[in-house]
N, C-alpha and C positions, 0 to 999 in steps of 0.2 A: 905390551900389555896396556900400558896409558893410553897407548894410540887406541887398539880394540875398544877400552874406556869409553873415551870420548868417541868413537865412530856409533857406539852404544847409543850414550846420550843422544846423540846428534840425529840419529833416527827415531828416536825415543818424542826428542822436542817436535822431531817435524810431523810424526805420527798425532801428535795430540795438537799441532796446529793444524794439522788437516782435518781434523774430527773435530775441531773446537769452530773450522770454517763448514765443514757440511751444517754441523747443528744448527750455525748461525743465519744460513742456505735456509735449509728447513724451516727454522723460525720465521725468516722474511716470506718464505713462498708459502708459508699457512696463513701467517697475514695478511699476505695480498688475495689469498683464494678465500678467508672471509669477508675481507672486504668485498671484495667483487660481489659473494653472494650476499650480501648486506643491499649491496646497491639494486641486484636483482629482486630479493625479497621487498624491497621499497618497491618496486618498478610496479613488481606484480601485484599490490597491496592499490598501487595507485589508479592502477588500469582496474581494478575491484570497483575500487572508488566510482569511477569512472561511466564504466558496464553499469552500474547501480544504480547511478543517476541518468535523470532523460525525463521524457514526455509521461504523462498520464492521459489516457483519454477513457471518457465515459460517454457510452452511447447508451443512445434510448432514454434519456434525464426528459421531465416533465418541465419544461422552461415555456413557458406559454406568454411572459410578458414580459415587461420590464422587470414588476417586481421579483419576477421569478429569479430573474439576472440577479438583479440587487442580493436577492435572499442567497442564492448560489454564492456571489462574493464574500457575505458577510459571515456563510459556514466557515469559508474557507481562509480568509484575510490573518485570523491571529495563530495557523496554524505554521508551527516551527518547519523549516526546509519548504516549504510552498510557496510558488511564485508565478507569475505568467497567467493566470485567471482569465480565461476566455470561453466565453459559451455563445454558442451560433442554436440559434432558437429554430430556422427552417430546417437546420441537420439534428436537432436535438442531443445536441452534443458537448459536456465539459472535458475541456484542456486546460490542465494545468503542469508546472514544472516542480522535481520533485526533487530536491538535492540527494535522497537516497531512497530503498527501498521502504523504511521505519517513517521516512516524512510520507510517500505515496500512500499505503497504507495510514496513516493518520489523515490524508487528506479525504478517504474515502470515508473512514469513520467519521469526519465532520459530515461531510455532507448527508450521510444517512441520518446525524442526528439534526440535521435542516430539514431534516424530510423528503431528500434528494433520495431517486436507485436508478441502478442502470448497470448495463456489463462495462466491465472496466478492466482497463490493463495499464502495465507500466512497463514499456519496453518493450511490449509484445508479451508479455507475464501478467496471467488471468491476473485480478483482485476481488477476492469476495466482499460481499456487502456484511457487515455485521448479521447474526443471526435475528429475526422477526419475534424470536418466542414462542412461535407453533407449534405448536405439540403433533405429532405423529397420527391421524387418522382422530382427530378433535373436531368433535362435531356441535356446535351450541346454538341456542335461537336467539340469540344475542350476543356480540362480538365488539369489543372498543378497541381500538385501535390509537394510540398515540404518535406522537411526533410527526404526523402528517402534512404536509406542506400545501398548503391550503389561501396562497394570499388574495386569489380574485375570484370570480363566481366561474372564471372558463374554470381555472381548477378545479370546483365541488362538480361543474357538470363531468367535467376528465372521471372523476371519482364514481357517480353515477355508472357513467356510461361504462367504467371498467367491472362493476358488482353487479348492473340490474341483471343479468342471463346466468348468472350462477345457479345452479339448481337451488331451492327452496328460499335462495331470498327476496326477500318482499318490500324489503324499503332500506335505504343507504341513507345516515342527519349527517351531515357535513357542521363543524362548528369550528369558523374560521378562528375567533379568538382562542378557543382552547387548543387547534390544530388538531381536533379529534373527528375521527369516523364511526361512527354505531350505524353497524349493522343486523337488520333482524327478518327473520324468521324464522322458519323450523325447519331445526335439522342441515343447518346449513357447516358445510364444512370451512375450519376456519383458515387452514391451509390453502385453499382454492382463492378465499378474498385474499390472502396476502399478495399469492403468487399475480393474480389480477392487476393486482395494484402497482407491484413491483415492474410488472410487464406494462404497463403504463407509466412507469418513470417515478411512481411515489414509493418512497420507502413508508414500513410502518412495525410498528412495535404494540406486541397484541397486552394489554392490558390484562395488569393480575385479577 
């Protein structure tokens, strides 16, 4: 009877050392299978990172001189994640490096508000310019436009030369210190100068 006893026990202890070693199994092999995906979740966060960052390039920017360079620099010099500032005045083209898609994007919003436009991507991923303030089928015999980039006289003629053929307008002021464009005559759509303008490399922002 003692003996069956202890043959009891003794099956008893190995049974709960062997359940006490699967659990402990268990426990190490869910550890290590979060860790792992710990290190994958980093990997794949990093390579985000990664993918995210790269070139930005804007083509079609109005760069017609030095200052135009300079002005391009100076939009873009104190913006956060931007780097690499390169602009080639015969391809009318800014390059610059964007630590992510939030700095890219910021770096276009500066420069439309320098007066820079142009189609833009980062990575191969369109970037829009901020919106002009156009109103949908806005028609007026006088139109101002702000934040115009305007530092030498080829650019008021660029300005010119993008507005005289629009239907009904009749004269384009250029005023470089204010960086403003008034344009006037009748019946002139105000959608058509922006898009002019913008298709010549100036951004502009239509005045309340």
């Amino acid at each position: 009877m003692d003996g069956c006893v202890g043959g009891c026990l003794f099956l008893g202890l190995e049974r709960t050392a062997v359940f006490a070693f699967a659990c402990e199994l268990t426990t190490h092999t869910w550890r290590i299978g979060m860790r792992i995906a710990s290190l994958v979740l980093m990997g794949v966060v990093g390579l985000m990172g990664i993918a995210s960052a790269g070139e930005v390039e804007v083509k079609g920017v109005h760069v017609c001189c030095g200052a135009c360079v300079k002005g391009v620099e100076s939009a873009l010099k104190d913006v956060e994640g931007v780097s690499g500032v390169n602009c080639d005045r015969a391809a009318k083209t800014v390059v610059f490096e964007a630590d992510d898609a939030d700095a890219a994007a910021a770096g276009i919003e500066a420069l439309a508000k320098g007066g820079f436009h142009g189609t833009a991507a980062h990575e191969g991923e369109a970037i829009e310019f901020p919106d002009s303030g156009a109103k949908e089928d806005a028609k007026a015999n006088e139109i101002t436009l702000t934040n115009v980039h305007l530092c030498c006289a080829a650019c008021v003629k660029a300005v010119d030369a993008a507005v005289k053929d629009i239907e009904g307008v009749s004269e384009a002021v250029c005023d470089r210190d204010e960086s403003t464009v008034k344009v006037s005559g009748e019946n002139v759509s105000v959608e058509a100068v922006v898009k002019a303008l913008n298709d010549s490399g100036f951004h502009a922002t239509v005045a309340d």
